[in-house]
C-alpha positions in Angstrom: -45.4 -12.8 6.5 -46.1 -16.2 7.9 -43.1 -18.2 10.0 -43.4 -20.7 7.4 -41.9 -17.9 4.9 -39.7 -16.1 7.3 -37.7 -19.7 7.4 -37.8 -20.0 3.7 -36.3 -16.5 3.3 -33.7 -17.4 6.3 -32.8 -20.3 4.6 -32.1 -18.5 0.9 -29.8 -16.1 2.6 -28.0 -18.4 4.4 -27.5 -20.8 1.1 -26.5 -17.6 -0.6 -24.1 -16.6 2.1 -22.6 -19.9 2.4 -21.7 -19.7 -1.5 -20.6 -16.3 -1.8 -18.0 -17.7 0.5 -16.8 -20.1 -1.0 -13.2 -20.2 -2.8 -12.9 -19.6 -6.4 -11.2 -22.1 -8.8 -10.2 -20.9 -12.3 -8.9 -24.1 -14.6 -8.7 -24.8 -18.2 -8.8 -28.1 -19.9 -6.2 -28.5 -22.9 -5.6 -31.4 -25.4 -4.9 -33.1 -28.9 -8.4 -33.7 -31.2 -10.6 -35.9 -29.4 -9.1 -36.6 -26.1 -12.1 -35.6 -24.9 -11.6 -31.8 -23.2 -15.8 -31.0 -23.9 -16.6 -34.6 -23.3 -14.9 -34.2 -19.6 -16.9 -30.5 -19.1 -19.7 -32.2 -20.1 -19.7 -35.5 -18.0 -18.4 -33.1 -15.1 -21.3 -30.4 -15.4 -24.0 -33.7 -16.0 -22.9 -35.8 -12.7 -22.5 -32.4 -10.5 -26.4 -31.4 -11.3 -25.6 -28.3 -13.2 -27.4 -29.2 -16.5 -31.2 -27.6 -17.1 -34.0 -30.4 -18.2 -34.2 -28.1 -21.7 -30.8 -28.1 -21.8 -30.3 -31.6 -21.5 -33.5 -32.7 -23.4 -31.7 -30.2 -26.6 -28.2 -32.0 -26.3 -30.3 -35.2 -27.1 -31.9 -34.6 -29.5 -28.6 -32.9 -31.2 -26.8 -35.7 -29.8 -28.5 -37.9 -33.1 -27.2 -34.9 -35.9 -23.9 -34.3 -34.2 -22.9 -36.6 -31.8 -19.7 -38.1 -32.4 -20.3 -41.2 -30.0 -21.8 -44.5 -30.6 -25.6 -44.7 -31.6 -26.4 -46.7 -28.6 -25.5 -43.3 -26.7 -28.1 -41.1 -24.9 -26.1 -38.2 -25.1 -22.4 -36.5 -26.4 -21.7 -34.3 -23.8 -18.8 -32.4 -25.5 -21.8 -30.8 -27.5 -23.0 -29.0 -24.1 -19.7 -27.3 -24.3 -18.9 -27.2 -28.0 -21.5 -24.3 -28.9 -20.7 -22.7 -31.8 -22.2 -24.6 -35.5 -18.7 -25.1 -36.7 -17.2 -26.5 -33.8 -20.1 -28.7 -33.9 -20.0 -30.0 -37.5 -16.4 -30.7 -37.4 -16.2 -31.9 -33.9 -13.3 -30.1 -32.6 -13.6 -26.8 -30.2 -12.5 -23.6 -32.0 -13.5 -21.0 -29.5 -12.8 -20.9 -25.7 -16.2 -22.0 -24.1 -16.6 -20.5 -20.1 -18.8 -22.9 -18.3 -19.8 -22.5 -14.2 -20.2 -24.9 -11.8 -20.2 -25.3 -7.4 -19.6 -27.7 -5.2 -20.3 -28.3 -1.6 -16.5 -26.8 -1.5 -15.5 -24.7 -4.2 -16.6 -22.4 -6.7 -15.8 -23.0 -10.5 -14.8 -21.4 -13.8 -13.7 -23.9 -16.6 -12.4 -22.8 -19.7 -12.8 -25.3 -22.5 -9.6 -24.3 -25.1 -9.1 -25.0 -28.3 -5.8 -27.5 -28.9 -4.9 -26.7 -32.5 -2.1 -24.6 -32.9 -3.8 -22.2 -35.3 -5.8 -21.2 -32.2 -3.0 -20.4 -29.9 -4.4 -17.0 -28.7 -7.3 -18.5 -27.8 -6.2 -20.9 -25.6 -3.2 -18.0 -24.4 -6.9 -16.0 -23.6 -8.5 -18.8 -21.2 -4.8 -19.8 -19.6 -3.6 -16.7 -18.5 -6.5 -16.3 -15.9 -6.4 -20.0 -14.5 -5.1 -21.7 -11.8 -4.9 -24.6 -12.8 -4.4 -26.5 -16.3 -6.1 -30.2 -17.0 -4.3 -32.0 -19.9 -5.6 -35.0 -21.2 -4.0 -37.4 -22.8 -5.5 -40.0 -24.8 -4.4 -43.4 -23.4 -3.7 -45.2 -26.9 -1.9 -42.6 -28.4 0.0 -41.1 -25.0 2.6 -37.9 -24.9 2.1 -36.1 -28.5 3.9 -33.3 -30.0 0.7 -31.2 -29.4 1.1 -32.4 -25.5 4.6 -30.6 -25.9 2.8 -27.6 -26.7 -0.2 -27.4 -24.1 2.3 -28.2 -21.9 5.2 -25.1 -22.9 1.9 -22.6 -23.0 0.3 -23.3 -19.9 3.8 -23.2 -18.1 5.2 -20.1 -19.8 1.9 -18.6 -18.6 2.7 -19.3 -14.9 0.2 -21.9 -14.5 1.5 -23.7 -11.2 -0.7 -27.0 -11.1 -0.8 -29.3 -13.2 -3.4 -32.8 -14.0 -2.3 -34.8 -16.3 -5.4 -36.7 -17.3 -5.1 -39.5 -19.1 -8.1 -40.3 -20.9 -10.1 -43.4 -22.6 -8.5 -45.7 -20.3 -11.7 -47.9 -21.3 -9.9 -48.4 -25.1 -7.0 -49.8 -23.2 -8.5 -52.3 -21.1 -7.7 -50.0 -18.3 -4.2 -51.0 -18.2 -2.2 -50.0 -15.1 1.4 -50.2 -17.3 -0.1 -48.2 -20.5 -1.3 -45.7 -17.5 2.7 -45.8 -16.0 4.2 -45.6 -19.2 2.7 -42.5 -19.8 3.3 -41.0 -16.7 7.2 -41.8 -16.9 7.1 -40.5 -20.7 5.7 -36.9 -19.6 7.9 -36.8 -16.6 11.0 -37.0 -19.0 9.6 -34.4 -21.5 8.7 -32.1 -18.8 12.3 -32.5 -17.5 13.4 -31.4 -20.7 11.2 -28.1 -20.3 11.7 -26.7 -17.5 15.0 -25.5 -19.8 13.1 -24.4 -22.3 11.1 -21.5 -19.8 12.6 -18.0 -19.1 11.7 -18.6 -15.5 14.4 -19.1 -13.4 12.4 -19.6 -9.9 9.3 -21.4 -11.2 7.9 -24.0 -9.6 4.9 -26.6 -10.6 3.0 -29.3 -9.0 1.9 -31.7 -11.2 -0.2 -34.9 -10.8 -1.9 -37.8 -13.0 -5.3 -39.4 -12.8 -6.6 -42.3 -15.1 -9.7 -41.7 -16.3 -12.9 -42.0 -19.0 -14.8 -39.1 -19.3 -17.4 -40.7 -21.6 -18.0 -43.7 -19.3 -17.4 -41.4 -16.0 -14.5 -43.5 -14.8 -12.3 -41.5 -12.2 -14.4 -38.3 -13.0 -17.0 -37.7 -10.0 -16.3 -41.0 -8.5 -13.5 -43.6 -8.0 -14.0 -46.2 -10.3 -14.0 -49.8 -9.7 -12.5 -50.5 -13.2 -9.1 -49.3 -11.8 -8.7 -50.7 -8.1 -5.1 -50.4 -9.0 -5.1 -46.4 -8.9 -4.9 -45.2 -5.5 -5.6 -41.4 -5.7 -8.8 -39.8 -6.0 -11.1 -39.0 -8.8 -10.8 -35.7 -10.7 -14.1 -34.0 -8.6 -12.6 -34.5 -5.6 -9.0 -33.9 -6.5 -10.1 -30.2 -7.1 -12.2 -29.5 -4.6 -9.3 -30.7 -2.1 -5.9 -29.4 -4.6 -3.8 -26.3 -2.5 -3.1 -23.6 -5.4 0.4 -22.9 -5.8 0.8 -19.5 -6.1 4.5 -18.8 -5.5 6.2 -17.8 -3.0 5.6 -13.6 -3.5 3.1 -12.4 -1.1 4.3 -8.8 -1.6 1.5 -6.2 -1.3 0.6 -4.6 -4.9 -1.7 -1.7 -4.9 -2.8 -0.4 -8.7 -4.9 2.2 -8.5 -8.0 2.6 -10.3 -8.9 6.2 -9.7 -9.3 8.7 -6.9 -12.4 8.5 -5.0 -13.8 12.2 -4.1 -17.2 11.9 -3.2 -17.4 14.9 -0.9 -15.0 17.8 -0.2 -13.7 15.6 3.3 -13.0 12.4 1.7 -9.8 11.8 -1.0 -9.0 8.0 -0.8 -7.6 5.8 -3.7 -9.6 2.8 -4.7 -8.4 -0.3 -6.4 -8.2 -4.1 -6.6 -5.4 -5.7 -4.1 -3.0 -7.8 -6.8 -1.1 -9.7 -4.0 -0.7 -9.7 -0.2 -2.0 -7.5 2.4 -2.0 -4.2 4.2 -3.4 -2.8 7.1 -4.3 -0.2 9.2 -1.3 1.8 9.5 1.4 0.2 7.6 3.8 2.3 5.9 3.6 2.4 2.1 5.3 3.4 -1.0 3.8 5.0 -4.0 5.8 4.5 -7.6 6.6 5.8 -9.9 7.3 8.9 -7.7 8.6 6.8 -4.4 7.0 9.0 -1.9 5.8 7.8 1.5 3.3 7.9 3.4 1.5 5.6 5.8 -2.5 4.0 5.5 -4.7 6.1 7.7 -8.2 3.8 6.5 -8.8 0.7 4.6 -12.3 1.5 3.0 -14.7 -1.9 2.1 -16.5 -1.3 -1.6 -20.1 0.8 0.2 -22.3 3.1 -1.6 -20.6 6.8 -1.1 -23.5 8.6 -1.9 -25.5 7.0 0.9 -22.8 7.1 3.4 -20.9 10.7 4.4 -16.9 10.6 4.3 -15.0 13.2 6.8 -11.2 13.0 7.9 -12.4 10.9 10.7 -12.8 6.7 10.5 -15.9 5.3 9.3 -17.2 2.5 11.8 -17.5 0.4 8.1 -14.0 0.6 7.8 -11.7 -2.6 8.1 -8.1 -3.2 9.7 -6.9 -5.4 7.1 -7.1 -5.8 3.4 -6.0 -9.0 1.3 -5.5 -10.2 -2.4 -8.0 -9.9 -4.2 -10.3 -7.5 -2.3 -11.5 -4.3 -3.8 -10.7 -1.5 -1.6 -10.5 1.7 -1.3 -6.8 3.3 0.6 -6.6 6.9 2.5 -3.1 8.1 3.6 -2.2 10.7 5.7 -0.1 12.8 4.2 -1.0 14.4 0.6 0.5 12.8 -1.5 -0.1 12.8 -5.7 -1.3 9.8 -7.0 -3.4 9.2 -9.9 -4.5 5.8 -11.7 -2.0 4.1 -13.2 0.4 4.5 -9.6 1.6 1.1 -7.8 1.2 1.0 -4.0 3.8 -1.1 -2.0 4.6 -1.9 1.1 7.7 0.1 2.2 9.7 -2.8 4.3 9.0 -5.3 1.3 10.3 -6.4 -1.9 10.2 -3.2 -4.0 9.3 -3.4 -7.3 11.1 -2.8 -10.5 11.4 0.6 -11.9 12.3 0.9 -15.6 11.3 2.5 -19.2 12.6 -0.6 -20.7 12.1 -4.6 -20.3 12.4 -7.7 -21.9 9.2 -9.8 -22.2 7.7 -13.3 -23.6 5.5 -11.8 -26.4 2.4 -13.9 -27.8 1.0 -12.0 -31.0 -2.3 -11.9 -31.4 -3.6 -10.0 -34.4 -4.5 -10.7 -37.7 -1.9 -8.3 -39.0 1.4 -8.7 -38.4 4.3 -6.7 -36.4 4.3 -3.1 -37.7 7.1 -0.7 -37.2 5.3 1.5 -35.1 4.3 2.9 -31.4 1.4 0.6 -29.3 -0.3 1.5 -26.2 0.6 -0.9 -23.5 -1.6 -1.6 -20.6 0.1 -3.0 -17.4 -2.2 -3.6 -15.1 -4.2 -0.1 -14.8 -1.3 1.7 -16.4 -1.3 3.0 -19.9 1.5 4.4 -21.7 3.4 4.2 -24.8 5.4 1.4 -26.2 7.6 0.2 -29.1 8.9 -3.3 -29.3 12.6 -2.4 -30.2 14.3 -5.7 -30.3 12.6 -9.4 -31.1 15.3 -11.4 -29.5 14.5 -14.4 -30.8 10.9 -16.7 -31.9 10.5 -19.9 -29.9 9.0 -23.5 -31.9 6.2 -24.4 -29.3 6.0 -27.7 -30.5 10.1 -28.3 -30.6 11.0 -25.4 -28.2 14.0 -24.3 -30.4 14.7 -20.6 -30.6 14.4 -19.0 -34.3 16.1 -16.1 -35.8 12.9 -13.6 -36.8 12.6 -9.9 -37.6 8.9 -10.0 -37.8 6.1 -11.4 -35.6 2.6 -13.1 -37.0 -0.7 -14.2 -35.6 0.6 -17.0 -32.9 3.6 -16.3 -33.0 5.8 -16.4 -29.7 8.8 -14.9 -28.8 10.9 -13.1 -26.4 11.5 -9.3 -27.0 12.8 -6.0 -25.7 10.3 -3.2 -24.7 10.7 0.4 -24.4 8.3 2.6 -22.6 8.2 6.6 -23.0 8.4 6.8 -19.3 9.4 4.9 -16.4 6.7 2.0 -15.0 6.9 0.4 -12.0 6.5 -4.1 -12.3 7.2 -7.4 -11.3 8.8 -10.2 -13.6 6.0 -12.4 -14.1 7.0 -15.5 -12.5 7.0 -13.4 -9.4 3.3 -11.9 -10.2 1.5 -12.6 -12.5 -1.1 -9.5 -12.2 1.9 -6.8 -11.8 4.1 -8.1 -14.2 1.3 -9.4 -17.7 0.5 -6.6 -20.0 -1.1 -6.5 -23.6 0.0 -4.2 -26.3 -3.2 -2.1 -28.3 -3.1 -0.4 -31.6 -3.6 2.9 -31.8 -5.5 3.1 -35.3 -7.6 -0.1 -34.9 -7.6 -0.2 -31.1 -7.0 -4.0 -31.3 -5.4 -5.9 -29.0 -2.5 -7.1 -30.9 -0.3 -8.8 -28.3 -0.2 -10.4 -24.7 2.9 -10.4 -22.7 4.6 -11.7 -19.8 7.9 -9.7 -18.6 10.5 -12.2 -18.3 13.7 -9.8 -17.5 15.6 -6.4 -17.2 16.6 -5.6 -20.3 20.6 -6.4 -21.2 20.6 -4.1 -23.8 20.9 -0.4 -24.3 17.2 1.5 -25.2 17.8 3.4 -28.3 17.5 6.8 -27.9 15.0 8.4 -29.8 16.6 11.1 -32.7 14.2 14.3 -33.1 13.4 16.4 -36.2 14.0 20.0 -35.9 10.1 20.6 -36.2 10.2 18.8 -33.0 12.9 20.7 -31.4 11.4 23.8 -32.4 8.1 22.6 -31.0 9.2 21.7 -28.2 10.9 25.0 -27.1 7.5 26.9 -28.0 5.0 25.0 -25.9 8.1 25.0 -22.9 8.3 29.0 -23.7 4.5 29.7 -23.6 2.6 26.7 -22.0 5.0 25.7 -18.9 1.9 24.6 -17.1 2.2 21.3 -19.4 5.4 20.5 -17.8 7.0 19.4 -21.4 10.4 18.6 -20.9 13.0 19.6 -23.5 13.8 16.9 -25.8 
């Protein structure tokens, strides 16, 4: 191979390094009709140099059948996001779009969600990943009831920052006061709600940039049509924005499986939710609460290719941080299986209960059936049966309504009982330890995304058996004690 291609090789894997590095930034945009959520993707994607020529060259040519801007127009670039015929033809976005982009800086995932409020789930599905929320405003019609809403869901799902964007500043002669009086009008509804959350330590930044995503004021660059505006454009805003993440750095530990891949090696792999361990510390394993301390902190390798034994592998690291994938080995024996919750013994232990109350958003088609779900928290599966809807909350008003039934969109706070004891977080605390989603057993649906808001404050019913399940019960504890059943 000649030098000339040793460089260019040197030079790919160095590019590719560089990236790999790079921080990750998860944001959705949110909105009313036509503020301009695609339009902003799509000016953001088309200035950064992530667009393909074929791509481009298509969203032209569709650009004449469904372009919703002015004929003198090259191209609508909300229809590089919107990509499904229907969203198309009616120019609104229906389904959350995923786009990917990089910077010198960061790393991107967008998720483009749809504002009406027959679509809550969807935009509930691209929120509850993100770390940050764009809301646009459109500058001639300024804080809407729908702004209300974006605004409750992307709070309620922990979302810590913030941009107001206030859009179209170009139909408003890019007036400084229509820009302040629409800051000062969203200051005082968000005022009113922060009451409204079940959070009682949650904290947000928020800030506001004028902008026009179809004329690419304030977008990539600072725009000369508002010399007035003193804070940077939207581009560089992110690639510069500190996440708020709370103040819990508590180390969380779900584990995935057990990793056996010889005879010598028994360690416990999984995907770090918050803080950090190392070499050494001393740890906690729920629901059972024995102890132990880390003997090795494995880095993801290929077993098969690399032999385990009792003593440390020279691929092995001294610390481990959120969100590395890792595999833990103790030293004592201790049994854990998937589903257990690692913490740190000398922090903040988690919550241990069979019973919760939670923020419920309902999903599914069907409605609230009186029956038993399968909920998943985190990598733990067990039973569930929502025993108590506490109350249904407006988004768009924020008023709590009397309900004893949920349906698609609906949200509302309600008490959860487990079949067994589950170790977890309240949400605002962690949001990976203390989300869950509720499936159906007969359709194995996902009916329901939650966010545990509390202990429960009231008493879990206690479950009444039939004699056939008495009598049950005594034969398989008679004849099958290896199944450990416990008498009912």
């Amino acid at each position: 191979m000649s030098m000339e291609n040793n460089k260019m090789f040197t030079d790919i894997e160095v590019y590719l390094k560089e990236h790999e590095n790079k921080e990750m930034l998860r944001f959705i945009t949110c909105g009313s009709v036509d503020d301009g959520k695609s339009t902003l993707i799509g000016r953001l994607l088309y200035d950064s140099k992530m667009i393909f020529e074929d791509q481009l060259a298509a969203v032209k040519n569709e650009t004449k059948k469904y372009g919703t801007v002015g004929e003198d127009s090259e191209i609508d670039f909300a229809l590089l996001i919107d990509g499904l015929q229907s969203e198309r033809e009616q120019g609104i976005t229906i389904d959350v779009a995923y786009r990917f982009f990089a910077t010198d800086k960061r790393k991107y995932i967008i998720a483009d969600t749809p504002g009406h409020e027959q679509y809550t789930r969807n935009m509930v599905t691209g929120a509850s990943t993100a770390d940050l929320a764009v809301i646009l405003i459109d500058a001639r019609k300024g804080v809407l009831t729908q702004t209300r809403r974006h605004s409750f869901l992307v709070s309620l799902l922990g979302i810590r920052n913030i941009v107001v964007a206030i859009n179209k500043m170009d139909l408003v002669d890019y007036s400084q006061e229509t820009f302040d009086n629409i800051v000062t009008d969203y200051k005082q509804m968000y005022d009113q709600l922060k009451f409204s959350l079940p959070y009682k330590n949650f904290h947000q930044t928020i800030d506001f940039i004028p902008m026009s995503a179809l004329k690419g004021d304030n977008v990539v660059d600072i725009s000369s049509n508002m010399l007035w505006y003193k804070g940077e454009a939207l581009l560089p805003y992110l690639d510069t924005v500190t996440i708020n993440q709370g103040e819990f750095e508590a180390f969380r530990y779900p584990v995935q499986y057990v990793n056996r891949p010889n005879l010598d090696f028994r360690g416990f792999a999984g995907t770090i939710a918050s803080g950090c361990i190392n070499e050494g510390d001393k740890i906690t394993v729920y629901p059972s609460k024995k102890s132990s301390t880390i003997k090795s902190i494995v880095p993801p390798i290929n077993f098969e290719k690399e032999s385990f034994n009792t003593q440390h592998s020279t691929s092995n690291i001294k610390t481990a941080f959120a969100p590395m994938a890792t595999t833990l080995t103790l030293n004592d024996e201790i049994d854990i299986s998937r589903g257990d919750l690692i913490v740190k013994t000398d922090e903040k232990a988690p919550h241990l209960s069979d019973i919760f109350e939670a923020m419920l958003v309902w999903m599914d088609e069907d409605g609230l059936k009186e029956r038993e779900y399968i909920i998943k928290i985190y990598s733990k599966e067990t039973n569930a049966t929502i025993s108590k809807i506490l109350f249904k909350k407006d988004v768009n008003s924020w008023e709590k309504i009397e309900t004893k039934t949920l349906e698609l969109n609906d949200i509302a706070r309600v008490q959860i009982d487990l079949t067994e004891e589950v170790a977890f977080d309240l949400y605002e605390e962690n949001r990976k330890t203390g989300a869950f989603i509720l499936i159906d057993k007969i359709t194995n649906n996902t009916v329901a995304a939650g966010m545990i808001a509390g202990t429960a404050t009231r008493q879990k019913a206690k479950r009444v058996y039939t004699e056939a399940e008495k009598e049950l019960n005594a034969y398989i504890r008679k004849y099958y004690p290896e199944w450990g059943c416990k008498e009912c």
